[in-house]
N, CA, C and O of each residue as an XYZ file, in Angstrom:
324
protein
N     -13.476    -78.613     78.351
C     -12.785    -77.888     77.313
C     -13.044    -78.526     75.953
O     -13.067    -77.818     74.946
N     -13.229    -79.772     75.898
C     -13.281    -80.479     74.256
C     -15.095    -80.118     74.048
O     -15.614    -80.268     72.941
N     -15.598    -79.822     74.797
C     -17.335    -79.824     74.766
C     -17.033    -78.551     73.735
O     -17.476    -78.487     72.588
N     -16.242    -77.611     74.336
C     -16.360    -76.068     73.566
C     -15.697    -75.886     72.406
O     -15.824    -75.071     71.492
N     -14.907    -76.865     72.621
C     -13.769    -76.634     71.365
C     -14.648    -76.439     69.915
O     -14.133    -75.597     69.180
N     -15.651    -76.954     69.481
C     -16.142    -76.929     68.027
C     -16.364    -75.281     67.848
O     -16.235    -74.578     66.845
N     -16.676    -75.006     68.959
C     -17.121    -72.823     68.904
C     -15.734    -72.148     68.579
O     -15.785    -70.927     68.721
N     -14.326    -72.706     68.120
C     -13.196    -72.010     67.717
C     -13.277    -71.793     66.774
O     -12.713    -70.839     66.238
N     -14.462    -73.097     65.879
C     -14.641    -72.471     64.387
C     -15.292    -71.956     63.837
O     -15.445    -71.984     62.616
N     -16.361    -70.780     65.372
C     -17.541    -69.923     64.619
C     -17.028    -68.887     64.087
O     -17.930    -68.314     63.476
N     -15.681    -68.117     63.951
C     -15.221    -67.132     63.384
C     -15.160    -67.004     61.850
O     -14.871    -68.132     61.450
N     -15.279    -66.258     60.908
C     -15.494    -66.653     59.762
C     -14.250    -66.988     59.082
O     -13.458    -66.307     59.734
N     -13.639    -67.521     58.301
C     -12.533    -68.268     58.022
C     -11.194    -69.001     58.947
O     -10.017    -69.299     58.743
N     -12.208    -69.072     60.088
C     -10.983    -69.673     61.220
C     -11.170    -71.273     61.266
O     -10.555    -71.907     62.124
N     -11.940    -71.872     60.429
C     -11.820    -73.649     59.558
C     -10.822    -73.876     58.754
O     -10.289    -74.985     58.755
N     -10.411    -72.913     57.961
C      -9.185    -72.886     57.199
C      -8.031    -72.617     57.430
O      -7.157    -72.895     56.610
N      -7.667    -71.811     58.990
C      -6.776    -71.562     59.741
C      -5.716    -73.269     60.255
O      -6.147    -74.110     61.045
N      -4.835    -73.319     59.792
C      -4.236    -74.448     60.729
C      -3.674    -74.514     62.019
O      -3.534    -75.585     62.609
N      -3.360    -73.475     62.465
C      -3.649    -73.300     63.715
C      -4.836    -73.702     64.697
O      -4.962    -74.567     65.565
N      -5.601    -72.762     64.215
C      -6.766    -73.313     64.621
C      -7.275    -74.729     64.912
O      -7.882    -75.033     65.938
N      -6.939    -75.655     63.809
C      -7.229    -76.824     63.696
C      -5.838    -77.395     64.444
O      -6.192    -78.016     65.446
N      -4.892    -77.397     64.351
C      -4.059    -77.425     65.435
C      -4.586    -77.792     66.503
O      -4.696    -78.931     66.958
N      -4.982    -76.625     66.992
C      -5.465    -76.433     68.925
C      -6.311    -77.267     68.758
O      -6.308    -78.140     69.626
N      -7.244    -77.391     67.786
C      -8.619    -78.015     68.428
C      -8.349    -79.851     68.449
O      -8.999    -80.686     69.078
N      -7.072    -80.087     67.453
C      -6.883    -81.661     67.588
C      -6.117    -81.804     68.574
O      -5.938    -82.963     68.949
N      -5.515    -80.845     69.212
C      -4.436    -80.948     70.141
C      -5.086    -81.277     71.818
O      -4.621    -81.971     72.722
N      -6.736    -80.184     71.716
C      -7.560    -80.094     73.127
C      -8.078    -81.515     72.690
O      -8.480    -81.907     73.786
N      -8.274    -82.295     72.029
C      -9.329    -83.140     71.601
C      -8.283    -84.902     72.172
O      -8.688    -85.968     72.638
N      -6.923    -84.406     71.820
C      -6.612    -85.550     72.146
C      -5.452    -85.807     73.423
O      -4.569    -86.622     73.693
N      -6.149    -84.372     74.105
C      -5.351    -84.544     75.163
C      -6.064    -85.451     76.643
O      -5.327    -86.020     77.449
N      -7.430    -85.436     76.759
C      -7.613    -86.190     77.579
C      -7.384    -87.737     77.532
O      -7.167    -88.454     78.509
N      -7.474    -88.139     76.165
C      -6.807    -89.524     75.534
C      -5.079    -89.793     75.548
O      -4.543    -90.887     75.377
N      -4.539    -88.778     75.742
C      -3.145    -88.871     75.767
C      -2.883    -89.171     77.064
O      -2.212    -90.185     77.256
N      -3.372    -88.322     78.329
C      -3.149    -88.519     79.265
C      -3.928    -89.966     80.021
O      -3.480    -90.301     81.117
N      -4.699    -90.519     79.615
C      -5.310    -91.367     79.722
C      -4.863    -92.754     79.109
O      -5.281    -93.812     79.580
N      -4.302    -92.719     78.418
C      -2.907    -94.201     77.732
C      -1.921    -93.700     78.203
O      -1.229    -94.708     78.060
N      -0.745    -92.466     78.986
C      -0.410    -92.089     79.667
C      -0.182    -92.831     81.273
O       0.891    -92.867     81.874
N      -1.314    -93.314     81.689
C      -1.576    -93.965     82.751
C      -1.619    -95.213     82.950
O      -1.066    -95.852     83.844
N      -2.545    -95.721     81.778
C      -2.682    -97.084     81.469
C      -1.648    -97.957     80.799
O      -1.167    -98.959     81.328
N      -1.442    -97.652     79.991
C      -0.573    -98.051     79.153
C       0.794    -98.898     79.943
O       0.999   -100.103     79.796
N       1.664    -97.956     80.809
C       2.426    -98.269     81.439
C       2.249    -99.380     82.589
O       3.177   -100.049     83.044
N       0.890    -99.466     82.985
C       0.622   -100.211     83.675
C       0.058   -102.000     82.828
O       0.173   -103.204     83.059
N      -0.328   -101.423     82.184
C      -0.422   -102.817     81.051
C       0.887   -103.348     81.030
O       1.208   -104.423     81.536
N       1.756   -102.440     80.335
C       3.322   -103.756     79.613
C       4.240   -103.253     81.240
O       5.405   -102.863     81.174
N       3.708   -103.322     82.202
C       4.615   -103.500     83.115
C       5.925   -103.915     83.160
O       6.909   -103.419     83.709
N       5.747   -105.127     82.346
C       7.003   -106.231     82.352
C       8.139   -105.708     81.133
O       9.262   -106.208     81.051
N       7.718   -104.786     80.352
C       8.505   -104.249     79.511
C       9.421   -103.400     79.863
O       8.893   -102.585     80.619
N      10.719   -103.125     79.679
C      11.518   -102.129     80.595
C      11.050   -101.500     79.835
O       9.936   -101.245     80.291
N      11.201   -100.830     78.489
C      10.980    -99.710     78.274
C       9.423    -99.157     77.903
O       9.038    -98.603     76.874
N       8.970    -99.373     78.640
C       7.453    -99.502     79.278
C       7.229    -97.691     80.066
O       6.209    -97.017     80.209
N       8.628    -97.418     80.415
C       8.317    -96.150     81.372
C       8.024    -95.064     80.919
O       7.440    -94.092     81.399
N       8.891    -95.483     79.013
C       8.668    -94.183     78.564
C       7.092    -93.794     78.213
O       6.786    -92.659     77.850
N       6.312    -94.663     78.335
C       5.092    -94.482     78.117
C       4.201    -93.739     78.901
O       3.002    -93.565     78.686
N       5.103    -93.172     80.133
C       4.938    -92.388     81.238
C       4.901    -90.728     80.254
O       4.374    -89.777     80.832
N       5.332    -90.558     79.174
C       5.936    -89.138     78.914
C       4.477    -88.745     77.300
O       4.624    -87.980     76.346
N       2.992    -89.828     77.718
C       2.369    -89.777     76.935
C       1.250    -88.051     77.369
O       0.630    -87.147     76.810
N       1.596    -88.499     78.573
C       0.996    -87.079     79.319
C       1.550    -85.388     79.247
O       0.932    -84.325     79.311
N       2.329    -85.564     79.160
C       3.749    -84.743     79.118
C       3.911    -84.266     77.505
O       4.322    -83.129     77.274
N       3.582    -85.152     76.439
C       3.429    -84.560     75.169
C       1.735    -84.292     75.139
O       1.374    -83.239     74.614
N       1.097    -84.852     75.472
C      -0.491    -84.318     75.456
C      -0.048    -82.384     75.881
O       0.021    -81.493     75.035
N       0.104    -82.274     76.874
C       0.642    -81.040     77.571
C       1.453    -80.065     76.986
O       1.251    -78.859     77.128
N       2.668    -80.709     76.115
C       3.243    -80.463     75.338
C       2.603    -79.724     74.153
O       2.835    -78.547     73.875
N       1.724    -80.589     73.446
C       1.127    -80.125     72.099
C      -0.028    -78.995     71.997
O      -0.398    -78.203     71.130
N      -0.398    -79.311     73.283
C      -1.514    -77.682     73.634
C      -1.028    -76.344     73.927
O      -1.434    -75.298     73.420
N       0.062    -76.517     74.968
C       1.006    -75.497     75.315
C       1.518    -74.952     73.381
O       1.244    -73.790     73.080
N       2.148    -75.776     72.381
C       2.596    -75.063     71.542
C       1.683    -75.013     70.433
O       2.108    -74.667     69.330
N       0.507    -75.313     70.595
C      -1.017    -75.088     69.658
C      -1.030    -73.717     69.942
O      -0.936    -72.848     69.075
N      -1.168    -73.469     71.374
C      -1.669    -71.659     72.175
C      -0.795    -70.779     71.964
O      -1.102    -69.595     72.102
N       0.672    -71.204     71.529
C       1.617    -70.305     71.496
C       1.800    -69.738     70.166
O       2.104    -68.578     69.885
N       1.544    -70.843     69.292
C       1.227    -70.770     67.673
C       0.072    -69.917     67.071
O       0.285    -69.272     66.044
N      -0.936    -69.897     67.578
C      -1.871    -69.398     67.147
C      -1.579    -68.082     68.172
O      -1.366    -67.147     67.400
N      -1.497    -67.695     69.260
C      -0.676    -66.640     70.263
C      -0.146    -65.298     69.115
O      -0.517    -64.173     68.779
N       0.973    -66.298     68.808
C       2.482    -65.418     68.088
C       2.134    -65.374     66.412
O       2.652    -64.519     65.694
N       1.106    -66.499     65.835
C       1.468    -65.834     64.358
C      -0.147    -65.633     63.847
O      -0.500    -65.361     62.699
N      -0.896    -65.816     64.863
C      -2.570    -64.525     64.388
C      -2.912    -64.031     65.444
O      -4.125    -63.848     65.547
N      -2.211    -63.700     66.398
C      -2.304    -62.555     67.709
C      -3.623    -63.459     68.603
O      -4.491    -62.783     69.154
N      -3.664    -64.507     68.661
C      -5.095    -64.986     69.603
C      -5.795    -65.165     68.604
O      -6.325    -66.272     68.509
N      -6.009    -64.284     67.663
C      -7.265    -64.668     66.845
C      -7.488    -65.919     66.344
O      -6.397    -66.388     66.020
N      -8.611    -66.886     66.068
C      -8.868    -67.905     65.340
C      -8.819    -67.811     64.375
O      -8.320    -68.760     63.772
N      -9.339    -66.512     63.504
C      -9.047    -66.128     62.443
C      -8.551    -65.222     61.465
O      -9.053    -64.300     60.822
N      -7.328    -65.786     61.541
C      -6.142    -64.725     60.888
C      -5.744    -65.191     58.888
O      -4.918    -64.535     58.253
């Protein structure tokens, strides 16, 4: 999905869209979210509040889900509205 992501901005004014740019930082840093997500928690083990670092996945997930809904509800799908 991040391979394709740069083709959201072949539409003609959908670079200037923030939405757009939205989704595409949102697909871009979700395999990195979920990925310190995993690690992370396992690094500061010894930290109690170490778990919440469990919920890095969960906002990765988070921020795509309301990138798609954003661009969804206020330019109908389009990239470029």
């Amino acid at each position: 999905m991040v391979m394709f992501s740069p083709m959201m901005f072949d539409a003609p004014g959908s670079d200037e869209n923030i939405y757009t740019q939205f989704l595409f930082f949102s697909v871009l840093a979700f395999p990195v979210l979920c990925l310190l997500g995993g690690i992370l928690p396992w690094i500061f083990k010894r930290q109690p509040k170490s778990i919440w670092l469990y919920g890095l996945s969960g906002l990765a997930i988070g921020l795509l889900i309301l990138a798609i809904v954003l661009l969804s509800v206020q330019c109908g799908g389009d990239f470029a509205c």
